[in-house]
N, C-alpha and C positions, 0 to 999 in steps of 0.2 A: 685480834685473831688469837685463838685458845692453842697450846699445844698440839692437839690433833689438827688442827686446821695447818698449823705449819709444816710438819710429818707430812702431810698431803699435797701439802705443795712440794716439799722435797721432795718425795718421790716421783712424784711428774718430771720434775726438772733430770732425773737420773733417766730415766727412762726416755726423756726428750735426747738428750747427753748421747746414751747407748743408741739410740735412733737414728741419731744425725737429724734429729729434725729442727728446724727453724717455723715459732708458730706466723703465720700470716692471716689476716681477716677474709671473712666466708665473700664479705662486700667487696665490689669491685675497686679498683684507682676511683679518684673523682679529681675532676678539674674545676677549682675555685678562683672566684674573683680577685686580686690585691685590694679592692677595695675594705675588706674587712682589716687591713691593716693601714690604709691610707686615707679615708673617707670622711672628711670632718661630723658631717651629719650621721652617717652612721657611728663615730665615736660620741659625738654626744648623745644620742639613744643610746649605746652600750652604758655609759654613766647613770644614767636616768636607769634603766630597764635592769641592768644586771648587776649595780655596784650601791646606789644607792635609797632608793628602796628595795634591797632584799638582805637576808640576815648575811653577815661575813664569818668566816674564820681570821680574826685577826689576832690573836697571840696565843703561847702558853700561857698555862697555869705558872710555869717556871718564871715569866714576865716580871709576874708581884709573886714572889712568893711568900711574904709576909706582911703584916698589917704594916700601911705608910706606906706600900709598894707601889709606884704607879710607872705606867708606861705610855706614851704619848705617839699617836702614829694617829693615820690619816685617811680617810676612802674617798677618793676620785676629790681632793681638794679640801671634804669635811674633814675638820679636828677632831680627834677623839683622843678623851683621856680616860684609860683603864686605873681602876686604883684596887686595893683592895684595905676595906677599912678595918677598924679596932674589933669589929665581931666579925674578921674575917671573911665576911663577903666582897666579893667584886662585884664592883659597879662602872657604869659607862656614861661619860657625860661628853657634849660639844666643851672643845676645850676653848671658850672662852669666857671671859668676864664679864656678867650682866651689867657692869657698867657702859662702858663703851666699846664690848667685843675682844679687848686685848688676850692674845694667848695666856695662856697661863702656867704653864710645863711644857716642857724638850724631853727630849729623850725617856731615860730611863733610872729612876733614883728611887727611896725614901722621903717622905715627907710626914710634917704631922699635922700642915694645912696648905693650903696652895693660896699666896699672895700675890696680885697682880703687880706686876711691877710699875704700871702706871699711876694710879692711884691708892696702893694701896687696900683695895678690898681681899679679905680676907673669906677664903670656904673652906669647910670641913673636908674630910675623907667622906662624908656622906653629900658631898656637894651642899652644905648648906652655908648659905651668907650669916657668918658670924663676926663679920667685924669691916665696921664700914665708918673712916676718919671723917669726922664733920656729920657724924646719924642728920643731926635735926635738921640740917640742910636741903636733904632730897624729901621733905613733907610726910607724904603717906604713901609714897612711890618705892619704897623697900620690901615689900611686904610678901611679893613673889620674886625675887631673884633671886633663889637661889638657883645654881648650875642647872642646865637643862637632861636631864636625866632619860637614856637611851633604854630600850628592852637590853638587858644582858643577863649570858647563863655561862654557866661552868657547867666542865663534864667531860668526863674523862681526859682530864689534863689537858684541855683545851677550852679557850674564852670565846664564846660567838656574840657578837653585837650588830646590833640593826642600825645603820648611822639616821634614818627614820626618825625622828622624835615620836611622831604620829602613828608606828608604829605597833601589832600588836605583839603579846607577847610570845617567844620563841621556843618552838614545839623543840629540843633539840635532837627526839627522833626522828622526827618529820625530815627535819635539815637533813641530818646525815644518810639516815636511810638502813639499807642492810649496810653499806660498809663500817656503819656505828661497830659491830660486833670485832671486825677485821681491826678495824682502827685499836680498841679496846684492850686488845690483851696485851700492846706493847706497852704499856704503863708509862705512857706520856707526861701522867703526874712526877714522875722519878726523874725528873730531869733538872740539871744548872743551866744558867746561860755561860758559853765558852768566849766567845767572841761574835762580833758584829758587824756588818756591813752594808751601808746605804749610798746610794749616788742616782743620780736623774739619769738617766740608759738612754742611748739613742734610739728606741726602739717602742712596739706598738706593744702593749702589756701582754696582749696574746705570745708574741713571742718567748718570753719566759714560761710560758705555761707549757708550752708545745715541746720544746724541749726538757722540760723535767718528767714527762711520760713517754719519751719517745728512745727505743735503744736501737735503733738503725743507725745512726749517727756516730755511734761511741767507738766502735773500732778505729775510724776513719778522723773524727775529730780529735781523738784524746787517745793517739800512739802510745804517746809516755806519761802520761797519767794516771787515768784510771780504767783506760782500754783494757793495759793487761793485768787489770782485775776481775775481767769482768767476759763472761762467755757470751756467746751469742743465743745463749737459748733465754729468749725473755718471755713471760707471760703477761697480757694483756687482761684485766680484771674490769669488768662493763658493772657497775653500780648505778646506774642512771644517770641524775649529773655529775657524779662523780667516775675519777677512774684511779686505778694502780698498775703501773707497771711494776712485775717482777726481775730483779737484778740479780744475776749467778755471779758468784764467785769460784772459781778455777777449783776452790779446796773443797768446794761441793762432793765430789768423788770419794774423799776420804770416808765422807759416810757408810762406800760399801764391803768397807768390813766392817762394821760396826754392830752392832744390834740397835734396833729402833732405840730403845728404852734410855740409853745409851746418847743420845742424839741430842746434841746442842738446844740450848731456848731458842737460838739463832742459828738454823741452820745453815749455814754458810749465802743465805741469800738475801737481798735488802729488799726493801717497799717503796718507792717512791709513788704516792698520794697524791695526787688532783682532786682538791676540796673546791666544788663550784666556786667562784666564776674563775678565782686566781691564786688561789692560795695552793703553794707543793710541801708537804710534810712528808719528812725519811725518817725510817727507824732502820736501825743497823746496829750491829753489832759492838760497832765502835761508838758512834754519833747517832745522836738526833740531828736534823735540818727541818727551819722552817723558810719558807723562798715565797717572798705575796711582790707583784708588781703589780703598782698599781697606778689609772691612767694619769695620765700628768695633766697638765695644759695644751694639748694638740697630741694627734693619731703618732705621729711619731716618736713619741716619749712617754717614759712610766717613772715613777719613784719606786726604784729597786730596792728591796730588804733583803738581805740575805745572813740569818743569824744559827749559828752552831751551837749545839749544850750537848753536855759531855752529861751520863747515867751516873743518878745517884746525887743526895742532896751534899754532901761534905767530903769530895773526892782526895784523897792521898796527893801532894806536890808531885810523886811521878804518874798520878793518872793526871792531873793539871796539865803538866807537860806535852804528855803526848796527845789531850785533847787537844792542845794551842797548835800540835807540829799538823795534827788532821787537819785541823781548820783552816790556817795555812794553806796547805795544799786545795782544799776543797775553793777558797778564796782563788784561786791560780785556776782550777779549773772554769769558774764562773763566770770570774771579771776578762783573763786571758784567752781562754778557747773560747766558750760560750756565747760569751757577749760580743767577743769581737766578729763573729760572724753572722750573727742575728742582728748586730748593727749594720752588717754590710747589708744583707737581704732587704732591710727595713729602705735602705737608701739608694739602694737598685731598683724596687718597686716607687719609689716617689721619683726617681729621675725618671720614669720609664721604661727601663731596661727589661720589662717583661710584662708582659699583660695578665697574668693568672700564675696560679701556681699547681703545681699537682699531689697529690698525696695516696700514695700508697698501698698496699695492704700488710706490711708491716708498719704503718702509722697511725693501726687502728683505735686506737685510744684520741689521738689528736681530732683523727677523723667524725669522731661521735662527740669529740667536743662541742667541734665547731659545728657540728648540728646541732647540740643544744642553745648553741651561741645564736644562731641563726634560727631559730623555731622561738626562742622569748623575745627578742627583736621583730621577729617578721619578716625577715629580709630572704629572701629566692634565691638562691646562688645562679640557678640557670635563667633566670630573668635576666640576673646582672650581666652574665656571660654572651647571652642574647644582644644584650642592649651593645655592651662592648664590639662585640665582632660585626655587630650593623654597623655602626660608628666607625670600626674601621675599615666595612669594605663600602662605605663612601667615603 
């Protein structure tokens, strides 16, 4: 999003502000299934259908930022290792060892090869098998293994990879769409990693998604948090499958003595991004946030990420600081409000305790998700709804 694009958003938001108005969607309430959060068959199609054959947002540029950089994360179970090599491209491989599968990288480091710890085999930063103890032993069977090599792109400070081998290659206009443009002008390249945060969530990977585009929630769950940062005028941004909710902050108002010209990069208001199927990306004034759940081993669990980078490649020890104190904080909202009650929902719907759920018309972001979710799967929501309420009125 360019300078006038944000000026225009500001403005809206003042004029919402002066209005008293709260936006709501033109669509009615809808009443859904739980099954899309408890369904074993329908979580394995959502795996299949929405996570691995199709391209992902799975890290920043800030990930690798330099040659030897690599980063190690996962889609619906597949390994993937991000690296970015000596001619400074990123590339994407299944992170295991064509000998017998063994991972081959954790986390997040430099390297200037990747060594199995089982035997030994040795691969480049370009995935190639350079070094194998006992060559003449495996005959003529060397000759294609090196790393399995995924479609992957860069672009605008963000890494998209297809976990796919079979794959083709990745349009990354296509992917993103018009919110390319929006995404763009916060210079998601200009970013450090601050800190980190991963844990298995008691919860259906939708849950994280739902809530990082939803601001109905925020007064009521997060009092003393980041409630009272945050007004109740949000705007809802429909990119197709993508979405944004818009986030005010209280200092928004300042703006109206100002003169336009005059006016923050950051207007006093945040982005928080829904990157098809699961990925939430925030720019802010303060932080970047990238938030990807993703589905575990059963409808009930996801491998949560949740990672914070502070602007700017070589930050001053008091910007250091007060990135670690946000992060913190933002860490407290996630794992303490957030999750604790997206774990309870998740565990209310598997005991039973409610047959459906409802949503909104300040949920409209949520609401067009879960219609995308449900139109690439096939799945009917008022079929399901049907089938439910026959079942229970026998």
């Amino acid at each position: 999003m360019q300078r006038e694009a944000r000026i225009k958003i500001a403005r809206e938001l003042l004029d919402m502000i002066d209005n008293h108005v709260i936006q709501t969607s033109e669509e009615p309430a809808v009443e859904l299934d739980i099954g899309r959060f408890t369904d074993p068959a329908r979580f394995e199609k959502e795996k299949q259908e929405l996570f691995l054959n199709r391209t992902q947002l799975l890290a920043f540029s800030a990930d690798v930022p330099e040659p030897g950089s690599y980063y190690a994360t996962e889609v619906a179970g597949r390994p993937i290792l991000i690296v970015r090599g000596k001619d400074e491209k990123v590339r994407a491989f299944l992170n295991a060892c064509r000998h017998r599968g063994v991972q081959l990288a954790e986390g997040c480091g430099k390297a200037k090869a990747f060594v199995c710890p089982y035997h030994a085999w040795t691969f480049g930063l370009d995935g190639a098998l350079v070094g194998v103890p006992g060559r003449v032993a495996f005959d003529n069977l060397l000759e294609h293994r090196d790393l399995i090599e995924l479609q992957c792109v860069e672009t605008i400070g963000f890494i998209l990879v297809n976990p796919n081998p079979a794959a083709p290659p990745i349009d990354a206009d296509e992917f993103f769409g018009p919110m390319k443009d929006h995404l763009a002008g916060y210079h998601y390249d200009n970013l450090h990693l601050v800190a980190e945060f991963q844990t298995v969530a008691r919860i259906n990977w939708k849950h994280a998604v739902d809530g990082g585009v939803e601001g109905y929630h925020v007064p009521f769950l997060h009092p003393e948090t980041v409630g009272p940062m945050t007004l109740p005028q949000f705007l809802h941004l429909d990119w197709g499958l993508h979405h944004t909710l818009v986030t005010t902050s209280p200092d928004i108002v300042k703006l109206k003595d100002i003169p336009e010209e005059e006016w923050p990069e950051h207007p006093y208001f945040s982005c928080s991004n829904s990157v098809f199927p699961n990925s939430i990306v925030i720019a802010g004034e303060s932080v970047g946030i990238f938030q990807r759940s993703d589905p575990a081993d059963e409808p009930g669990k996801c491998n949560y990420i949740f990672r914070v980078y502070g602007w700017g490649k070589k930050p001053s020890p008091e910007r250091e600081a007060k990135d670690k104190y946000i992060a913190d904080m933002l860490f407290k909202v996630a794992m303490d409000e957030d999750m604790k009650v997206q774990s309870n929902s998740q565990i209310m719907m598997e005991n039973g305790a409610v047959p459906s759920i409802i949503l909104g018309r300040r949920e409209q972001n949520v609401l067009r998700m879960h219609k995308n979710y449900d139109r690439i799967i096939g799945h009917d929501p008022a079929v399901a709804l049907a089938e439910l309420y026959g079942q229970a009125a026998e």
